[in-house]
C-alpha positions in Angstrom: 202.6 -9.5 7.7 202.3 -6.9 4.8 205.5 -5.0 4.8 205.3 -1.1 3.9 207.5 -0.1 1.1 207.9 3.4 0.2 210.0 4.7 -3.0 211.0 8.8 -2.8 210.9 10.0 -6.8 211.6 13.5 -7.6 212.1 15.5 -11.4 215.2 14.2 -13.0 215.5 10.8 -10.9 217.0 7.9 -12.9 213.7 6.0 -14.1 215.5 2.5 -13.3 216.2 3.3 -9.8 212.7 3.3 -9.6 211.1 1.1 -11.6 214.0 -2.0 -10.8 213.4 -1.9 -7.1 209.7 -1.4 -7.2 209.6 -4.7 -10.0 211.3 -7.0 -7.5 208.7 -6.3 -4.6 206.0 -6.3 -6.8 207.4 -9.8 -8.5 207.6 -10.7 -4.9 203.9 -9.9 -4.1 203.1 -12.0 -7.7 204.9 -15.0 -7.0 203.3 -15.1 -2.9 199.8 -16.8 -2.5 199.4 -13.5 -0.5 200.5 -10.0 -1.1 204.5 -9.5 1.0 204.8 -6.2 0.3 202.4 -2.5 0.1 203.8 -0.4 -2.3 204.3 3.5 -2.6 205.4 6.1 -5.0 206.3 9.4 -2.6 207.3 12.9 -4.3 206.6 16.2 -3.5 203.3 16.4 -4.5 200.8 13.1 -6.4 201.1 12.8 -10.1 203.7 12.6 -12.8 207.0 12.8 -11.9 208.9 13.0 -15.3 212.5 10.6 -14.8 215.7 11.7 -16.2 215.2 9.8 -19.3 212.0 11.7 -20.2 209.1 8.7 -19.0 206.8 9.9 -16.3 205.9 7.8 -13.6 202.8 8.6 -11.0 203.5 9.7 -7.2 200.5 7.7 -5.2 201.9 10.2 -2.0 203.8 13.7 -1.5 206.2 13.0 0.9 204.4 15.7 3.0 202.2 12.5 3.7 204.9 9.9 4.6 203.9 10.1 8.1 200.3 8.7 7.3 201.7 5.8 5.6 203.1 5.0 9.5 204.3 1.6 9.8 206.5 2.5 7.1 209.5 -0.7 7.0 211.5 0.3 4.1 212.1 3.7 2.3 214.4 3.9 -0.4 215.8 7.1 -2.1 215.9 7.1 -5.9 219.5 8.6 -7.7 219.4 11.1 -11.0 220.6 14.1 -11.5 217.8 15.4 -10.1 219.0 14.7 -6.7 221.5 17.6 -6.7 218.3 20.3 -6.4 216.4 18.1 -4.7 219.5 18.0 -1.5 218.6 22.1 -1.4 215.0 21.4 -0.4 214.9 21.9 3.0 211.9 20.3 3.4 212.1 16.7 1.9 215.1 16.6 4.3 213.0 17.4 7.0 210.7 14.9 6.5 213.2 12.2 5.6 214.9 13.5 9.2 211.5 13.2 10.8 210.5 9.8 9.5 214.0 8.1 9.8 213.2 7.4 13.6 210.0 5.1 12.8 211.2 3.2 9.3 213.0 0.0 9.6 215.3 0.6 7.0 215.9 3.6 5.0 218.3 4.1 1.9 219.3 5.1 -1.5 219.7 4.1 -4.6 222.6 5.4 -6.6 222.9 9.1 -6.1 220.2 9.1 -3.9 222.8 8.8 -1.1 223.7 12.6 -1.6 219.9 13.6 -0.1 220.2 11.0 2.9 224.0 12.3 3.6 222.8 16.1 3.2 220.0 15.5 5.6 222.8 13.8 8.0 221.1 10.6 8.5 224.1 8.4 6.6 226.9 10.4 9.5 229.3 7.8 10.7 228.1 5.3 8.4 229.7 2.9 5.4 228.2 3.7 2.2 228.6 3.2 -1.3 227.1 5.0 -4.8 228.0 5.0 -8.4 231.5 5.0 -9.1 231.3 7.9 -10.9 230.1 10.3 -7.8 232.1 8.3 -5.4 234.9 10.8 -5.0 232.4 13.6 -4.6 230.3 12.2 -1.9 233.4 11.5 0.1 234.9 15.1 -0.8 231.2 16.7 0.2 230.5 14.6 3.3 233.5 13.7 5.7 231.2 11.7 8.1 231.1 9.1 5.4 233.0 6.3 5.0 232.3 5.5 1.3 233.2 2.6 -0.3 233.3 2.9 -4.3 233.4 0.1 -5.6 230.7 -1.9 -3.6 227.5 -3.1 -5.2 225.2 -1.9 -1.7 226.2 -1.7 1.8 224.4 -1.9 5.3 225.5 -0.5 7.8 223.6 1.0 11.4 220.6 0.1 9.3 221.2 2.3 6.6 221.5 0.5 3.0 223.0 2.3 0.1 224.0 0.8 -3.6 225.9 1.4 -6.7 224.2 3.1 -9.8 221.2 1.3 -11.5 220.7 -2.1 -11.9 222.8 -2.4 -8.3 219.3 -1.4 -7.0 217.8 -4.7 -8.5 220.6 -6.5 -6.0 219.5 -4.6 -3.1 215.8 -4.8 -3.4 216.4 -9.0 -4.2 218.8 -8.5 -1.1 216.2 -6.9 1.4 213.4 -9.6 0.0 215.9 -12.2 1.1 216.3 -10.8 4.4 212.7 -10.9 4.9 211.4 -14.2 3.0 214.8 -16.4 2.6 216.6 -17.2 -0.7 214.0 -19.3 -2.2 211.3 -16.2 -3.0 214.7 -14.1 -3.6 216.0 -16.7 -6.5 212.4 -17.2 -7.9 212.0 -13.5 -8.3 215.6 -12.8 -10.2 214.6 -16.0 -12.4 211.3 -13.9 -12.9 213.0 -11.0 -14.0 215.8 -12.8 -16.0 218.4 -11.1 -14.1 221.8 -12.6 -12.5 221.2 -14.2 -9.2 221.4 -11.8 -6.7 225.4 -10.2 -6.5 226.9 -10.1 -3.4 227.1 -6.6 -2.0 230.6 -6.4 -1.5 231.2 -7.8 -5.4 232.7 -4.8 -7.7 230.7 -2.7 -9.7 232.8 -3.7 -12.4 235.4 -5.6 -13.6 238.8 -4.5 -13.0 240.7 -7.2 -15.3 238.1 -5.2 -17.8 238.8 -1.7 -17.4 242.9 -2.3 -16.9 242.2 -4.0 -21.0 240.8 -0.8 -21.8 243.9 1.2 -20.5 246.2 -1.3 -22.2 248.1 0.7 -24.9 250.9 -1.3 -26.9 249.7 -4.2 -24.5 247.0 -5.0 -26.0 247.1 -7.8 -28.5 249.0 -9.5 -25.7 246.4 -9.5 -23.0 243.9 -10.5 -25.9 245.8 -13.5 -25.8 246.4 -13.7 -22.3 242.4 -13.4 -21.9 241.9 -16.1 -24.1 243.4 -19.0 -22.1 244.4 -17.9 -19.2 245.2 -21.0 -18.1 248.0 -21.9 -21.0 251.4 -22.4 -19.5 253.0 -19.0 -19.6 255.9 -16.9 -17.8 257.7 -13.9 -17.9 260.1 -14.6 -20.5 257.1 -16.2 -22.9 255.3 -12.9 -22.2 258.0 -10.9 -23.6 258.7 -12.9 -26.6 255.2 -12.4 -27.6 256.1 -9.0 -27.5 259.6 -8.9 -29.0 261.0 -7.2 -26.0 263.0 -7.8 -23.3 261.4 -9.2 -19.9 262.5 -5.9 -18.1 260.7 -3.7 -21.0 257.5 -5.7 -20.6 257.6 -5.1 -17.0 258.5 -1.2 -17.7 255.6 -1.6 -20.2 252.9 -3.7 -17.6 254.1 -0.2 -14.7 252.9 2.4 -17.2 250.4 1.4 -18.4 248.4 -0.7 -16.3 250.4 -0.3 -12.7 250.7 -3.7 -12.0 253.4 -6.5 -13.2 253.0 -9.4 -15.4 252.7 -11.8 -12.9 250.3 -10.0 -11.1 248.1 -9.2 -14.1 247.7 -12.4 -15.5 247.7 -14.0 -11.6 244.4 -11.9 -11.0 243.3 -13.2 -14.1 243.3 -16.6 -13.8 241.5 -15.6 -9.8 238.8 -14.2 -12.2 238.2 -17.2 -14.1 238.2 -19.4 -10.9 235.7 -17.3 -9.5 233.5 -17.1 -12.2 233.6 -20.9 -11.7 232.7 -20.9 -8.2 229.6 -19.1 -9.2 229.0 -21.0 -12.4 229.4 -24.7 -11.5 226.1 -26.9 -10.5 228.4 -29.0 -8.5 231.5 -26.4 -7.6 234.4 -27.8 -8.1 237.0 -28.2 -5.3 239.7 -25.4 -4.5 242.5 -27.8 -5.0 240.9 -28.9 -8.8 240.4 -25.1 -9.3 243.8 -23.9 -8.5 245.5 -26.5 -10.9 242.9 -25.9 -13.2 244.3 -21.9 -13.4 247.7 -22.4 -12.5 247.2 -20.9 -8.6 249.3 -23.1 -7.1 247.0 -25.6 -4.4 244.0 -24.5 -2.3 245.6 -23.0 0.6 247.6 -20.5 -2.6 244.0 -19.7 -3.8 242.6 -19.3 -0.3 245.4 -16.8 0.4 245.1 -15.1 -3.1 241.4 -14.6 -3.2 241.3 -13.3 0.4 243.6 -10.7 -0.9 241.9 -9.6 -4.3 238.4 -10.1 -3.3 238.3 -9.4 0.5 236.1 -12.4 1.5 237.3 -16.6 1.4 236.4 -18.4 -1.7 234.1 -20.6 0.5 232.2 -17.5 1.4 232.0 -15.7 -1.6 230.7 -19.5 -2.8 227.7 -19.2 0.1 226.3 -16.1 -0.8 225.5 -17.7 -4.2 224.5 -21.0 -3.3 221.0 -20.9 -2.0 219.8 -18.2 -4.3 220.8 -20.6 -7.2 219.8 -23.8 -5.8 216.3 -21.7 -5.5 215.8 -20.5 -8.6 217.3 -24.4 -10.1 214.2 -25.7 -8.2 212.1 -23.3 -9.7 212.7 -23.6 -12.9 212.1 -27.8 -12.3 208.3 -26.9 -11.3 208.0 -24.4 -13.9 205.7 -25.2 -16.3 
């Protein structure tokens, strides 16, 4: 079965949240002895539609039309800062409020969410965008529940993501949903991206932005990042620092609103899940906790739980059969 996919562009849309989704269908369709997947390029009327960056791309449909292009299974919403006029059309949001009905799953990319919420069809459900609009489309639309620092969401068949290349992780996402991991891994191997993300994984690293915000701090948490597995306390901390243990922690409150401990604790949890993702054959939570200093397994289970909201041996799934995919692929690749 061909599924319908159906992209809504407008003036000022962000050119990626176009072009990356439509790339993994259409790598999809390239890698399937048989086309998976019709695609379609709606704005208001055919013709160029000139992105945010300055490159046109070509509407095939105006979205006056969507309703000819019935099956429709997937419509996705482009983001851009486009998207702020484009919410004060009332007539894309009656058609987006007139098609929702018969699509199998509609959403946004980005920004796009703002059009989707303005029309009411994301009322009541979880959603994420960039972290940069986050707080205003929580301020703007009550009937949200948005989640800021997701990469994409589902929810009451509605799927939203993060800001760019977060729509490359949904679009791999939905072709997994509909063909398995295997096609999903080939076509991230295709496009030399990261194995599809997890949508609940952070749009970016927090160990990374508190070493941005580090002040005086600094050169110590360089160190600290270094080997965060080296065989240090408190008191080591703070004669790295020539202060006294109390003025590092003073120090670790104002600046980064955390403790020591807790810093360089959520540290070493990064490095041991980067491993879980990395390793061809994972090592074991027990071997991964003394590896970072975590204590044992059931100390890592309880940590990770906390700081990343799913078990290690989940957050492990999610990756495994998109890797194992796309480590078979690239045996038979030529």
């Amino acid at each position: 079965m061909t599924r319908h996919i159906a992209l809504l562009a407008y003036p000022d849309c962000q050119l990626l949240d176009v072009s990356g989704p439509w790339q993994v269908f259409a790598s999809a369709n390239a890698l399937s002895p048989k086309p998976l997947y019709q695609l379609s390029l709606v704005a208001d009327v055919i013709g160029p539609v000139v992105s945010n960056g300055g490159l046109a791309v070509h509407a095939t449909h105006s979205y006056h039309q969507l309703h000819q292009l019935r099956p429709l299974d997937t419509l996705l919403v482009s983001g851009g800062s486009g998207v702020m006029q484009q919410r004060e059309v009332a007539a894309v949001k009656q058609v987006l409020c007139e098609i929702a009905p018969d699509v199998r799953r509609l959403g946004s990319i980005c920004s796009g969410a703002f059009l989707l919420a303005e029309a009411g069809l994301l009322d009541g459900c979880r959603v994420t965008t960039h972290w940069r609009h986050a707080d205003q489309l929580a301020d703007e639309y009550p009937a949200l529940f948005v989640e800021p620092d997701a990469l994409y969401i589902e929810s009451h068949g509605r799927y939203t993501s993060a800001g760019v290349t977060a729509g490359i992780d949904l679009a791999l996402s939905l072709v997994e949903a509909d063909h398995g991991a295997g096609l999903a891994g080939q076509v991230a191997r295709e496009l030399v991206v990261f194995l599809q993300r997890p949508g609940g994984q952070s749009q970016f690293s927090e160990i990374l932005r508190r070493q941005q915000a580090a002040g005086p701090l600094r050169r110590l948490l360089d160190r600290l990042h270094a080997d965060p597995g080296e065989d240090v306390g408190l008191e080591s901390m703070a004669a790295q620092m020539a202060v006294s243990p109390r003025h590092l922690t003073r120090l670790f409150k104002r600046h980064l609103n955390t403790t020591p401990g807790a810093y360089l604790t959520q540290l070493r949890l990064e490095q041991a899940r980067l491993a879980l993702l990395n390793e061809r054959e994972p090592l074991s939570l027990e071997r991964l906790a003394q590896r970072w200093r975590l204590g044992g397994a059931e100390q890592l289970r309880r940590q990770f739980q906390r700081y990343y909201g799913v078990s290690p041996s989940v957050y492990r799934q999610r990756f495994a059969s998109s890797q194992a995919a796309a480590f078979q692929g690239s045996i038979s690749c030529p």
